[in-house]
Backbone atoms as SQL, in Angstrom:
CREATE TABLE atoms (id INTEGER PRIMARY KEY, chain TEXT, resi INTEGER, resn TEXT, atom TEXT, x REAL, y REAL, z REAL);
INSERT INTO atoms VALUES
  (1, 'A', 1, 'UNK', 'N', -25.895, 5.424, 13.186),
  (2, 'A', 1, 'UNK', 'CA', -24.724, 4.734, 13.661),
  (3, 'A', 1, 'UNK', 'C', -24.977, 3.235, 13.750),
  (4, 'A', 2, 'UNK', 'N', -26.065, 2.688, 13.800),
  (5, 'A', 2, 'UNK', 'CA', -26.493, 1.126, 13.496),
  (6, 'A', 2, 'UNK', 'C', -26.148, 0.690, 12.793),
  (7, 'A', 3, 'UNK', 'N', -26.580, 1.357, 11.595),
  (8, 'A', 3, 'UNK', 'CA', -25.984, 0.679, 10.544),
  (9, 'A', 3, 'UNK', 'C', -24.614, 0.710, 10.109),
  (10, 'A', 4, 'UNK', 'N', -24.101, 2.043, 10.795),
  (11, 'A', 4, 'UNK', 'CA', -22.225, 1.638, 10.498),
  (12, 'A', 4, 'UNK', 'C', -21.973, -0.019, 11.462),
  (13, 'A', 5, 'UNK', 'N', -22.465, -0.064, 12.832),
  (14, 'A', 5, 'UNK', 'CA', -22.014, -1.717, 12.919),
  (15, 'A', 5, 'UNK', 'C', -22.206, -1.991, 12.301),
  (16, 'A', 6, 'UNK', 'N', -23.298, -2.246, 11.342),
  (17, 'A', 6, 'UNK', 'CA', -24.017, -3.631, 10.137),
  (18, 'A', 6, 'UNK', 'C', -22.801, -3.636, 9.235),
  (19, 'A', 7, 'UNK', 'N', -22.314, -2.440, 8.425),
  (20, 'A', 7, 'UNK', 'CA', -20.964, -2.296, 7.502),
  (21, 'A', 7, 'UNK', 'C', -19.777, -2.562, 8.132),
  (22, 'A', 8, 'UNK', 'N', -19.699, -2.498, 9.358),
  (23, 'A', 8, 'UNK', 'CA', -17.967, -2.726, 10.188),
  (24, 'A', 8, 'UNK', 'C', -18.128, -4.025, 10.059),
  (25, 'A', 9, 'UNK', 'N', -19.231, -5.278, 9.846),
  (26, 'A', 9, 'UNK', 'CA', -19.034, -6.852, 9.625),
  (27, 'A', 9, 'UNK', 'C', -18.237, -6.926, 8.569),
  (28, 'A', 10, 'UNK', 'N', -16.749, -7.670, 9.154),
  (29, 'A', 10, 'UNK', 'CA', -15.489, -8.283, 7.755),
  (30, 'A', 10, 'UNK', 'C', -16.320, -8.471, 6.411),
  (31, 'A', 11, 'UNK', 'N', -15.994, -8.280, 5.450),
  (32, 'A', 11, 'UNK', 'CA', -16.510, -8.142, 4.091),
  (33, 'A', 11, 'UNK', 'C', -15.805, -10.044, 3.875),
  (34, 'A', 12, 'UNK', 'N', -14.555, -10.220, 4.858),
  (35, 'A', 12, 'UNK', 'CA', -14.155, -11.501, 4.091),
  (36, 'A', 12, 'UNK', 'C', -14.800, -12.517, 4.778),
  (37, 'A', 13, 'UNK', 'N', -15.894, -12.663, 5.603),
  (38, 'A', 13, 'UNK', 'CA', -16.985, -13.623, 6.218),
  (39, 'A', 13, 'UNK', 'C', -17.761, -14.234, 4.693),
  (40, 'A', 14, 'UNK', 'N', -17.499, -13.184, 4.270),
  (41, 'A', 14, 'UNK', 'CA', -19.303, -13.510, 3.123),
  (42, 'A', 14, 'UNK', 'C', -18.833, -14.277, 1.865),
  (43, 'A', 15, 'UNK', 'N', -17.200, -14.978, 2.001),
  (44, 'A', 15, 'UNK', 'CA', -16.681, -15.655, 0.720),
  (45, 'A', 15, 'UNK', 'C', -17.674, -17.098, 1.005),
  (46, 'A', 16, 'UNK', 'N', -18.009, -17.862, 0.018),
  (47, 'A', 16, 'UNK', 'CA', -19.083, -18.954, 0.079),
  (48, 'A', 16, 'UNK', 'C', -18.240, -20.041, -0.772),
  (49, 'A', 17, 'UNK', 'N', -18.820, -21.480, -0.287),
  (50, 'A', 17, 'UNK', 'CA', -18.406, -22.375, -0.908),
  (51, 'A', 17, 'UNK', 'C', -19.058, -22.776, -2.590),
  (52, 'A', 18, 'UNK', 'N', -18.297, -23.155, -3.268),
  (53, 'A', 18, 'UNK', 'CA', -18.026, -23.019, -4.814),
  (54, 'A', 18, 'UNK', 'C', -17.927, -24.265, -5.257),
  (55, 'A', 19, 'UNK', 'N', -17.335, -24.788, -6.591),
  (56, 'A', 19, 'UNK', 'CA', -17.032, -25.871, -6.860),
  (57, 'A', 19, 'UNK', 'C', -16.599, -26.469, -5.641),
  (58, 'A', 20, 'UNK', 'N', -16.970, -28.162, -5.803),
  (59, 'A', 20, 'UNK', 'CA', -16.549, -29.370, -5.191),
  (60, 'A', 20, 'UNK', 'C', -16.969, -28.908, -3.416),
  (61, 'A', 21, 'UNK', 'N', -17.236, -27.649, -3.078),
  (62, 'A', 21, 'UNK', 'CA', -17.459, -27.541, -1.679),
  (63, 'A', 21, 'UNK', 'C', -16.350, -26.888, -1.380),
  (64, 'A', 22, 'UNK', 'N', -15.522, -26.408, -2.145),
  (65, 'A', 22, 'UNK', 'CA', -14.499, -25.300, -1.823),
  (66, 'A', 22, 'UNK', 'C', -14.510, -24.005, -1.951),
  (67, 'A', 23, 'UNK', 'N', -14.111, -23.642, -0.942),
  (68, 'A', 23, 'UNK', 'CA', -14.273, -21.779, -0.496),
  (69, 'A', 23, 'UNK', 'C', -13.464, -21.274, -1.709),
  (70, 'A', 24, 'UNK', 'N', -14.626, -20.007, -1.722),
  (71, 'A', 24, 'UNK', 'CA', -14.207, -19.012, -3.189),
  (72, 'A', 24, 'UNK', 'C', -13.377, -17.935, -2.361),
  (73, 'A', 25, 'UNK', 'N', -11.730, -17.805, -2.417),
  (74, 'A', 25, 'UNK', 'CA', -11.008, -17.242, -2.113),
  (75, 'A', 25, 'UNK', 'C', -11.324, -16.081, -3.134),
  (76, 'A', 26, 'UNK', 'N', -11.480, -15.002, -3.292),
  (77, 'A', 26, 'UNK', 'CA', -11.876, -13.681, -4.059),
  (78, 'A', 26, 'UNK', 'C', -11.562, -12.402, -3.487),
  (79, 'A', 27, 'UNK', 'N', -10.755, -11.757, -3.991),
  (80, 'A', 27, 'UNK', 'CA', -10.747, -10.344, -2.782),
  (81, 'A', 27, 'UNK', 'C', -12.500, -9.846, -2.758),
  (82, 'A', 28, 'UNK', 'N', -11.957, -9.841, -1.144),
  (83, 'A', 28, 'UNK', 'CA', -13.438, -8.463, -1.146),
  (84, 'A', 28, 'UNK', 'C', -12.751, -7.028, -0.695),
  (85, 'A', 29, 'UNK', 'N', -11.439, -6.922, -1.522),
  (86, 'A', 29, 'UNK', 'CA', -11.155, -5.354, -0.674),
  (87, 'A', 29, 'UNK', 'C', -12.136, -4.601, -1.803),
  (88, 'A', 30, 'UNK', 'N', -12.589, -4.311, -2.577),
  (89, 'A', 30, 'UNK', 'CA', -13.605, -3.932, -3.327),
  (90, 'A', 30, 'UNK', 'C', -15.033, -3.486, -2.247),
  (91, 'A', 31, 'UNK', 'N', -15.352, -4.230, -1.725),
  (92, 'A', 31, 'UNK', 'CA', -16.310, -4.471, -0.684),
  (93, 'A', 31, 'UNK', 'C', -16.339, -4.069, 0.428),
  (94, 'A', 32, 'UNK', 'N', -15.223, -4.210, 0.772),
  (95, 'A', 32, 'UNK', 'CA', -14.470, -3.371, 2.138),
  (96, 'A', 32, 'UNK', 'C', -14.406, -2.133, 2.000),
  (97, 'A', 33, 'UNK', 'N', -13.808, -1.522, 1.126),
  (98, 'A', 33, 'UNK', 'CA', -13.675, -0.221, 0.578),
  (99, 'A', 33, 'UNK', 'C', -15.357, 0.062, 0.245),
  (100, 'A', 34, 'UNK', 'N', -15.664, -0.409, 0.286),
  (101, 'A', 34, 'UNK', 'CA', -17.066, 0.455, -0.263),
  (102, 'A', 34, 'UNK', 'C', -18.009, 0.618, 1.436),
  (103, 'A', 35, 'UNK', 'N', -17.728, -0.677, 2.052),
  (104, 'A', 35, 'UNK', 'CA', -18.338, -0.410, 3.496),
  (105, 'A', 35, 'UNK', 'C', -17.915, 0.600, 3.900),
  (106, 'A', 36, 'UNK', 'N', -16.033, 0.985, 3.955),
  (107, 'A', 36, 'UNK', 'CA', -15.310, 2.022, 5.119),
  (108, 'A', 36, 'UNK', 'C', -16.413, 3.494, 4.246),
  (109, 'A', 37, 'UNK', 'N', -16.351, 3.426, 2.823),
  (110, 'A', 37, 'UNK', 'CA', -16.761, 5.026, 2.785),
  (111, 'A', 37, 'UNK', 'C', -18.245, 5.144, 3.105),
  (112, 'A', 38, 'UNK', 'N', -19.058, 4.058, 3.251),
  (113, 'A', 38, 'UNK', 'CA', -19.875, 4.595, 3.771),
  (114, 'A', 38, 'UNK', 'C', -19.916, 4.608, 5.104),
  (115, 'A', 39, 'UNK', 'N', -19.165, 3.881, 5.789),
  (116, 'A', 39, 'UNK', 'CA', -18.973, 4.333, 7.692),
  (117, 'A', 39, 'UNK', 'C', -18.491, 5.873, 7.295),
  (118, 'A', 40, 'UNK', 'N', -17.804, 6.042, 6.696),
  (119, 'A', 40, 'UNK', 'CA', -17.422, 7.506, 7.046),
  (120, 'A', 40, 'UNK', 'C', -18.573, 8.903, 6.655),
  (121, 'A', 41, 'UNK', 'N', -18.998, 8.591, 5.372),
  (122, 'A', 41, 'UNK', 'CA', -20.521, 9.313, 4.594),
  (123, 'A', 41, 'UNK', 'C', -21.017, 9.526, 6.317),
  (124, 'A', 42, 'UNK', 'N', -21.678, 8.372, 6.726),
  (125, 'A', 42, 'UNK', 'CA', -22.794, 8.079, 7.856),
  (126, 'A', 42, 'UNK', 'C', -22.252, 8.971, 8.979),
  (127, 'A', 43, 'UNK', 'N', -20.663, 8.827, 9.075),
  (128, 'A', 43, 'UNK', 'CA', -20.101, 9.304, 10.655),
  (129, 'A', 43, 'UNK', 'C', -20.136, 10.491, 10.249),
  (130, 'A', 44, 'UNK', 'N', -19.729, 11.018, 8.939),
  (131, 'A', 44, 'UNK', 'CA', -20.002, 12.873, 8.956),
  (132, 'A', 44, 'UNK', 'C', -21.183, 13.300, 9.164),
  (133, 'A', 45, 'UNK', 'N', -22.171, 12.581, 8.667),
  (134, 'A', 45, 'UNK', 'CA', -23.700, 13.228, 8.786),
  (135, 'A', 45, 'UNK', 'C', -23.865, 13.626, 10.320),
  (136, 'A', 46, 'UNK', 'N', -23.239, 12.222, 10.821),
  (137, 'A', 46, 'UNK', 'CA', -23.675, 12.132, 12.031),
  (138, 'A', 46, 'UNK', 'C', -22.818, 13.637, 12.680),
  (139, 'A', 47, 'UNK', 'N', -21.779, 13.603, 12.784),
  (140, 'A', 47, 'UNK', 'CA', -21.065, 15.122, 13.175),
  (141, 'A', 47, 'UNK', 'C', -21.560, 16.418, 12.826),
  (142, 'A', 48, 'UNK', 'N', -21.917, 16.561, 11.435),
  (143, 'A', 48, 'UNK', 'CA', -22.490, 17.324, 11.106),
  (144, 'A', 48, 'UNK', 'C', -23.758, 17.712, 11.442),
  (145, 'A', 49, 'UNK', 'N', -24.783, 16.712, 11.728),
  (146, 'A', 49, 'UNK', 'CA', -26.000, 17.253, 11.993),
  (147, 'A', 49, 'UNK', 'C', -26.457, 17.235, 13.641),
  (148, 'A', 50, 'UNK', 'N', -25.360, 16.508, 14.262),
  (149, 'A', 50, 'UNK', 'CA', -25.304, 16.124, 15.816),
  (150, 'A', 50, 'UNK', 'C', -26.807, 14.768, 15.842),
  (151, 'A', 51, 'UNK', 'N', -27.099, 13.932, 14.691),
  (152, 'A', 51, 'UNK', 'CA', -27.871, 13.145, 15.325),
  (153, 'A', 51, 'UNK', 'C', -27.446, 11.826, 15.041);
């Protein structure tokens, strides 16, 4: 369950500055979506195995 906090951090924090010093607007729902299924992978184990 630790590491589901580490994946619940906004995926849209991690956009970085780019040309001229301007923020790279980019979807991260790509990124997002890949964190939620693994919160969920992690939260079944966790149900499933009770640890």
């Amino acid at each position: 369950m630790s590491e589901n906090k580490v994946l619940a951090h906004p995926a849209s924090v991690d956009s970085i500055p780019s040309s001229g010093n301007q923020e790279d607007h980019v979807s991260m729902g790509a990124t997002a979506a890949r964190q939620a299924n693994q919160i969920v992978d992690h939260a079944a184990d966790v149900l499933a195995n009770g640890t």
